[in-house]
C-alpha positions as CSV (number, residue, x, y, z in Angstrom):
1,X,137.8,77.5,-114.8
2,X,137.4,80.1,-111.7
3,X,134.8,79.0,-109.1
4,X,133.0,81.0,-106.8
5,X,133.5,78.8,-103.8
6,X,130.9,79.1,-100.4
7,X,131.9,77.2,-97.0
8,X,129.6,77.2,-93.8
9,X,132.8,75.8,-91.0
10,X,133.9,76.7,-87.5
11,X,137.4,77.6,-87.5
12,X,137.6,78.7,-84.1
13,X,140.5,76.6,-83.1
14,X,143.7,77.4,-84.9
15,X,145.5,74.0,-84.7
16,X,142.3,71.4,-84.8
17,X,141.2,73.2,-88.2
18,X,144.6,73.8,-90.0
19,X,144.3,70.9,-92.5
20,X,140.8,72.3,-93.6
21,X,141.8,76.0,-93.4
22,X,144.4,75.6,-95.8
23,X,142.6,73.7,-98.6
24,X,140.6,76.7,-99.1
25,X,143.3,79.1,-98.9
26,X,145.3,77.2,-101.2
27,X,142.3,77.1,-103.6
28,X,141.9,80.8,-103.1
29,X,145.7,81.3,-104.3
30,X,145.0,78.9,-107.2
31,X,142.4,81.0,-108.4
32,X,139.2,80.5,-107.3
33,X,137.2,82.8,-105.5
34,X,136.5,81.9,-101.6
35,X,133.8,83.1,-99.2
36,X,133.7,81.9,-95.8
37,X,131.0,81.7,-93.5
38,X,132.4,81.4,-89.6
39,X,132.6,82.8,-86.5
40,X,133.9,86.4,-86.2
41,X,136.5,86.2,-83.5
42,X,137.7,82.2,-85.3
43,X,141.3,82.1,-85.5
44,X,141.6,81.8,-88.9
45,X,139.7,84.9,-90.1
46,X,143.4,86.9,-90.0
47,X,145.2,84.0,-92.2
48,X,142.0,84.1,-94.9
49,X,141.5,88.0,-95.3
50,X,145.1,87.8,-95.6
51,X,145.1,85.1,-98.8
52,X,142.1,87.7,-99.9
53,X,139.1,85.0,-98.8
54,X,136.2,86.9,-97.9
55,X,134.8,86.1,-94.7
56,X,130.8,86.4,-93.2
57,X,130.4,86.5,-89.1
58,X,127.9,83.5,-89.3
59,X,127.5,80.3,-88.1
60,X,124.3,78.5,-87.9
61,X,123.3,77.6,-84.3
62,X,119.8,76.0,-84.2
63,X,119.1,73.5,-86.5
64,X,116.0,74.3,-89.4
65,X,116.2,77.7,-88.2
66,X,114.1,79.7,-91.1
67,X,116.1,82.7,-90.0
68,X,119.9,81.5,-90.2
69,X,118.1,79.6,-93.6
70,X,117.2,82.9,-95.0
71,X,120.9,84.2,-94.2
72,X,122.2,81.4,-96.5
73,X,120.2,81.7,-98.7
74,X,120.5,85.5,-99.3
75,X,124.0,84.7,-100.0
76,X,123.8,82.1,-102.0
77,X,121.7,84.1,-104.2
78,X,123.7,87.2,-104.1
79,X,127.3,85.6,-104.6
80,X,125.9,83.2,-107.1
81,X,128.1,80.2,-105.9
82,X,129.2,77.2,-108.5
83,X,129.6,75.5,-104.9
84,X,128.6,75.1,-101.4
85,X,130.5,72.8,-98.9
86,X,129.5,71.8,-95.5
87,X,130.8,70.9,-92.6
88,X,129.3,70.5,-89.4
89,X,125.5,69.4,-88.4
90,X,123.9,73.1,-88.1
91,X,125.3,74.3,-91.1
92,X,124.3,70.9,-93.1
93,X,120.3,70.8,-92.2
94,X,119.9,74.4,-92.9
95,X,122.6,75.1,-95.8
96,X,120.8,72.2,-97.6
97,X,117.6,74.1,-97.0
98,X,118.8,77.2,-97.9
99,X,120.3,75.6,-101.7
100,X,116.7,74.7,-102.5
101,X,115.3,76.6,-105.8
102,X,119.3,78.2,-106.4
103,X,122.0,76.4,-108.9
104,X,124.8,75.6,-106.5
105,X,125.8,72.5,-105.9
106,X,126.0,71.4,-102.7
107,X,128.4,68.9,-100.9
108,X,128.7,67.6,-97.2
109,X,131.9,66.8,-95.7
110,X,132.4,63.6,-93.5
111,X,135.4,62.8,-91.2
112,X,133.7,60.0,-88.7
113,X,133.0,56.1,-89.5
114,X,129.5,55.5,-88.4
115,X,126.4,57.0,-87.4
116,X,124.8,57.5,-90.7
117,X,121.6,54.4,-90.9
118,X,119.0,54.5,-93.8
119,X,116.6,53.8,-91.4
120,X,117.4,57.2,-89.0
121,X,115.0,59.7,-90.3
122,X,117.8,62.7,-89.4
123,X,120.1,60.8,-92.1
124,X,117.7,62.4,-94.6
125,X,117.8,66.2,-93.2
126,X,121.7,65.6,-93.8
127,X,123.2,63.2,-95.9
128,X,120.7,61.3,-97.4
129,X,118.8,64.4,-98.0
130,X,117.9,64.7,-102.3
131,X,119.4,67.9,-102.6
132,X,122.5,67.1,-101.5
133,X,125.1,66.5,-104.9
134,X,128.2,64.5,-103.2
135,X,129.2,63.7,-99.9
136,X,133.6,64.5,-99.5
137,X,134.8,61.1,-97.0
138,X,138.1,61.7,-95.5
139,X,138.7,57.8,-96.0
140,X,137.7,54.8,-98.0
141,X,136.2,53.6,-94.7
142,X,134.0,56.7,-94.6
143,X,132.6,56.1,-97.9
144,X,132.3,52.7,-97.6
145,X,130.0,53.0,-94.8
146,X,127.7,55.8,-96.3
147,X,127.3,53.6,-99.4
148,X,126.0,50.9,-97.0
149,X,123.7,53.6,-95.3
150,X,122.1,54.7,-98.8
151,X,119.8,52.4,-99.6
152,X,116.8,54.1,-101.4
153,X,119.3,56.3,-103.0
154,X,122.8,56.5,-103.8
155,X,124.8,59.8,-103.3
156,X,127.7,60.4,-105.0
157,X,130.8,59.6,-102.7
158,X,134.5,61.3,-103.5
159,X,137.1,60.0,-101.3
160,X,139.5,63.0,-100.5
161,X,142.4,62.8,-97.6
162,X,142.8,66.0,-95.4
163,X,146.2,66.3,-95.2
164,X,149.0,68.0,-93.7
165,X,152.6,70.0,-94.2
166,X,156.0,68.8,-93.0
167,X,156.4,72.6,-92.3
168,X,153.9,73.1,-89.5
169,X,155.8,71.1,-87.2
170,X,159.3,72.0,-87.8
171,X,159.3,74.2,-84.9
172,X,158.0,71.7,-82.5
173,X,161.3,71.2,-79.9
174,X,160.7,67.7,-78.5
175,X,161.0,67.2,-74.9
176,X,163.6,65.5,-73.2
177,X,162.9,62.6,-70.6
178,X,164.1,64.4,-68.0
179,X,162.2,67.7,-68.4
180,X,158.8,65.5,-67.8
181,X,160.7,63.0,-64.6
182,X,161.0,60.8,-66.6
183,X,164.5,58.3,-67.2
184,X,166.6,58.8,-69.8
185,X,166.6,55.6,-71.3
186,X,163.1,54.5,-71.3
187,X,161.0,54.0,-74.4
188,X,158.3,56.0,-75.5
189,X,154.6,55.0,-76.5
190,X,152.0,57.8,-76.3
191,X,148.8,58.2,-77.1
192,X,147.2,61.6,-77.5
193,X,143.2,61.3,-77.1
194,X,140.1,62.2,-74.9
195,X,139.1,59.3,-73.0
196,X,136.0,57.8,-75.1
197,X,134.7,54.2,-75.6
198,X,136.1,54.4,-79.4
199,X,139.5,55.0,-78.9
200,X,139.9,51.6,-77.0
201,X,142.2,52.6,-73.8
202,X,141.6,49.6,-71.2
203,X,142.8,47.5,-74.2
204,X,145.8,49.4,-74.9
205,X,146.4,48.9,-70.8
206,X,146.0,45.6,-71.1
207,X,148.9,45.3,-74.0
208,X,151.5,46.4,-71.1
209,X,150.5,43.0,-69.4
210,X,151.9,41.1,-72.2
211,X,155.6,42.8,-72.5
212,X,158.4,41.1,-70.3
213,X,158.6,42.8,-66.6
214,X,161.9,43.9,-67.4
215,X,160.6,46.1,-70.6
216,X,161.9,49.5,-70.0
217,X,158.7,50.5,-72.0
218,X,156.7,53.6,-70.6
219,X,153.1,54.9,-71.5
220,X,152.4,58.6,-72.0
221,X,148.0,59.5,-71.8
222,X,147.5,62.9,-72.7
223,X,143.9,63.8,-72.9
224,X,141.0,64.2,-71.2
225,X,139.6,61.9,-68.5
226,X,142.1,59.2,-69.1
227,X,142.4,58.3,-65.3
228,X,139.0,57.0,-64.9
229,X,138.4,54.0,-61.8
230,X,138.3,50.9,-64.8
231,X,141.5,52.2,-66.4
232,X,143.5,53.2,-63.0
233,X,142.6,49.3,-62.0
234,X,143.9,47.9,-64.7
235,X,147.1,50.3,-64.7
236,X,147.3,48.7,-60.7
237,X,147.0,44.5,-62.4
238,X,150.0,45.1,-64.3
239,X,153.3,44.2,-63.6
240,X,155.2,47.9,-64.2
241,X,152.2,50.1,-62.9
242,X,154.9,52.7,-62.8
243,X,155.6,52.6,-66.7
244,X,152.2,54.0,-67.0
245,X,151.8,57.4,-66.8
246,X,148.8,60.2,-66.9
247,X,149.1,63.1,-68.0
248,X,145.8,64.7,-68.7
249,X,145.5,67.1,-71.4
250,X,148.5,69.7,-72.0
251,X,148.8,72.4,-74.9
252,X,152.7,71.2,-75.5
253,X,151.5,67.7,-76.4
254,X,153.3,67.6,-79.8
255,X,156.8,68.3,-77.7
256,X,155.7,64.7,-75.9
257,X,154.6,63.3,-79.4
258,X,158.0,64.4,-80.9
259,X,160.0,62.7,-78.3
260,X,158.2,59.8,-78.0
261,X,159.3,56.3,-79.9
262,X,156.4,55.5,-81.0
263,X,151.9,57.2,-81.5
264,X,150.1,54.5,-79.9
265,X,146.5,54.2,-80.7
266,X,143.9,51.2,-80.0
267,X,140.6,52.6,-81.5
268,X,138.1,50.1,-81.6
269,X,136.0,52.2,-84.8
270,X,134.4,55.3,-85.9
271,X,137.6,56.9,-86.5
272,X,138.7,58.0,-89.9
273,X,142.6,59.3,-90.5
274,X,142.9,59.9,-87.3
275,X,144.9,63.5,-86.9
276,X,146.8,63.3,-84.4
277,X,148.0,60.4,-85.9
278,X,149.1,62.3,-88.8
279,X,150.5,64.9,-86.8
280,X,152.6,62.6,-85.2
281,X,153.9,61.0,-88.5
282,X,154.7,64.9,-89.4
283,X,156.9,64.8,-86.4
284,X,158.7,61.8,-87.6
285,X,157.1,59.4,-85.3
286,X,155.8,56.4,-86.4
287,X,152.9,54.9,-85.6
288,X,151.1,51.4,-83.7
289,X,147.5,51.4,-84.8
290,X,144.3,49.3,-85.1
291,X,143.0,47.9,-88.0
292,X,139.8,49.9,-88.2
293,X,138.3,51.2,-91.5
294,X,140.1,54.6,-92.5
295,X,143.0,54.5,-89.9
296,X,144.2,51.5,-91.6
297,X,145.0,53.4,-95.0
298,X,147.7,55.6,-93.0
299,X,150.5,53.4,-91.8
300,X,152.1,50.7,-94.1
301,X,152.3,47.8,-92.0
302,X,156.1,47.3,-91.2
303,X,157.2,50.2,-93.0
304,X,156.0,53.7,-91.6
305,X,154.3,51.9,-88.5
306,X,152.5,48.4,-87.1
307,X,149.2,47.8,-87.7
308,X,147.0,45.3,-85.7
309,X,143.7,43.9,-85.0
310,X,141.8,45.6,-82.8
311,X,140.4,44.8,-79.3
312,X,143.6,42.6,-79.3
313,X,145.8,43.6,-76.1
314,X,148.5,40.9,-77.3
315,X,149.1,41.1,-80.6
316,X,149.4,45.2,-79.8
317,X,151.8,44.2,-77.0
318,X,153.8,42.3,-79.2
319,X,154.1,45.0,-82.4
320,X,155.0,47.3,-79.6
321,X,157.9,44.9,-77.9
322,X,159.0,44.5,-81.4
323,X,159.4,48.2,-82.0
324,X,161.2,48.5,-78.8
325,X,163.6,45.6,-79.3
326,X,164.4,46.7,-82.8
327,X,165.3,50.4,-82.3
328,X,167.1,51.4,-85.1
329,X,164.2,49.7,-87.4
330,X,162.1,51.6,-85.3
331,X,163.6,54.8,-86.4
332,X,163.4,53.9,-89.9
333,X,159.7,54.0,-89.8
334,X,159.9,57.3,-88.3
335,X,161.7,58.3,-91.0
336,X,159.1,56.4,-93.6
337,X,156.1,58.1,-92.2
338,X,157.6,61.4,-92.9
339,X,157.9,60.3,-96.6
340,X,154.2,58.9,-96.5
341,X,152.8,62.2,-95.1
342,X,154.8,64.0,-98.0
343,X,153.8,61.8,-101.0
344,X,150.3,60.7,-99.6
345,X,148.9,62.6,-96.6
346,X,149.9,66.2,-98.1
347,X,148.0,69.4,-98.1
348,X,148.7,70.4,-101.3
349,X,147.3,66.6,-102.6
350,X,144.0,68.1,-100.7
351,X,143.7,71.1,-102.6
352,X,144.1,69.7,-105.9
353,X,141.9,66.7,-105.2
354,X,139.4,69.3,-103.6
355,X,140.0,71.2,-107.1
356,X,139.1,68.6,-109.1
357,X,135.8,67.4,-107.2
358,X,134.4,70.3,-107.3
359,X,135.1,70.9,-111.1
360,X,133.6,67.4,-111.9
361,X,130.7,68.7,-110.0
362,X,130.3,72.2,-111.6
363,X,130.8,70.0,-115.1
């Protein structure tokens, strides 16, 4: 059964969005009839006109905005939509608005662990809002949380992964050591993240102070304020200060993540399949995470990755000696975590379990 298909995104950013601009072009090519409601100059308007997705320059900017409502809702009413899917803030508290007296049924998209209380008032302008049919998590944890949130009423919760293709990054070249100054023979953690309280950075720090001194283990930081005063003073405590290394935020950070031995990552919550986790396993490198709700479900522990309790420096210190002191094991899970991307983290998985949602819904 053909659906007619309206989204509400921003898809200015060509490589942050790729996982959720392909579901709806591969739903588009399946058969279903896509309209897109986005920025005008977003990266992805050439790729969907291409795969014959119609696209509308608008994206909400105020929120409850009875002129951007009327927009919607002139559409909605005009294209006659079996489905509406949101997916930021804006376009939730005033695409909900704008669904009010039409058919279309209309589901919220959720990617972040947290935030959402029964007792928040907002929560009901977004997702615990009546008119809202079902609520897409990217992760178990997601769900999980929103059906602790929903107290007075229960919205329907579908769990659907966004996932990615081996093929995007098979044109990555990884770095060698020597093209960063780095030496040849060291071993590889990185962690690719914006400095924030979530992802847990003076903890992963304080893992380096548990390896032996003569660990030929370096740290790669790309991101965004990562060489704060608290983290540069732990860096200074340790016994290698000079295995750490800064390297703020760089456009060629998959070339570091492809020749790295190992994605690092010590989140401490919120997160929810963390994607630059994935994109890491796409590259064939596997992966030392926390055990936080939805980052959890992507590695299997000793297999594609290590997975450990978070907010604990040694028992991340010691998964991470392990991986270095067991190379060839190490390598394996590279290997594995390309197979657990391609069997369970895959795009095309997205699309059909996209698909099927929203023909349970329309049903």
């Amino acid at each position: 059964m053909p659906l007619k298909i309206l989204v509400l995104s921003n898809y200015r950013s060509t490589i942050t969005v790729r996982p959720e601009a392909e579901i709806f072009i591969g739903l588009q090519k399946a058969g279903h009839q896509v309209t897109i409601m986005t920025y005008g100059d977003s990266a992805y308007v050439a790729p969907f006109k291409e795969a014959g997705i119609e696209v509308i320059d608008f994206h909400a900017q105020k929120k409850l905005d009875k002129k951007e409502i009327a927009i919607i809702h002139k559409e909605i009413v005009k294209g006659d939509y079996d489905i509406m899917h949101l997916f930021n803030g804006r376009s939730m508290v005033n695409g909900i608005q704008a669904a009010k007296g039409t058919r279309v049924k209309v589901l919220l998209y959720r990617g972040f662990e947290g935030h959402i209380h029964w007792y928040d008032p907002t929560a009901y302008f977004k997702f615990l809002h009546p008119r809202v049919d079902a609520i897409m998590c990217n992760s178990e944890g997601v769900a999980e949380h929103i059906a602790k949130a929903s107290i007075f009423r229960k919205p329907r919760l579908i769990t659907v992964n966004k996932g990615h293709r081996l093929e995007w990054y098979q044109d990555v070249e990884a770095f060698k050591p020597a093209d960063l100054d780095l030496p040849a023979d060291g071993f590889y953690a990185v962690c690719a993240a914006n400095n924030r309280r979530m992802k847990g950075v003076p903890y992963l720090l304080k893992s380096f102070a548990h390896l032996p001194p003569d660990a030929n283990i370096h740290l790669l930081l790309l991101g965004k304020d990562m060489d704060t005063e608290e983290n540069k003073k732990i860096v200074a405590s340790l016994p290698n200060p000079q295995n750490i290394h800064f390297m703020g935020w760089r456009p060629d950070s998959l070339r570091i993540v492809k020749m790295a031995d190992t994605f690092i990552l010590a989140s401490l919550y919120g997160e929810s399949i963390t994607k630059s986790v994935l994109e890491g396993m796409s590259l064939g490198t596997p992966a030392l995470i926390t055990d936080i709700p939805g980052n959890r479900e992507m590695i299997e522990d000793g297999v594609s990755g290590y997975v450990v309790p978070k907010a604990n420096p040694e028992a991340m210190g010691k998964a991470l000696l392990k991986m270095y002191q067991n190379p060839e094991a190490t390598k394996a899970m590279g290997k594995a975590a390309l197979e657990r991307i391609k069997n369970r983290f895959n795009s095309e998985i997205t699309i059909k379990g996209y698909e099927e949602a929203y023909l349970s819904l329309v049903d």
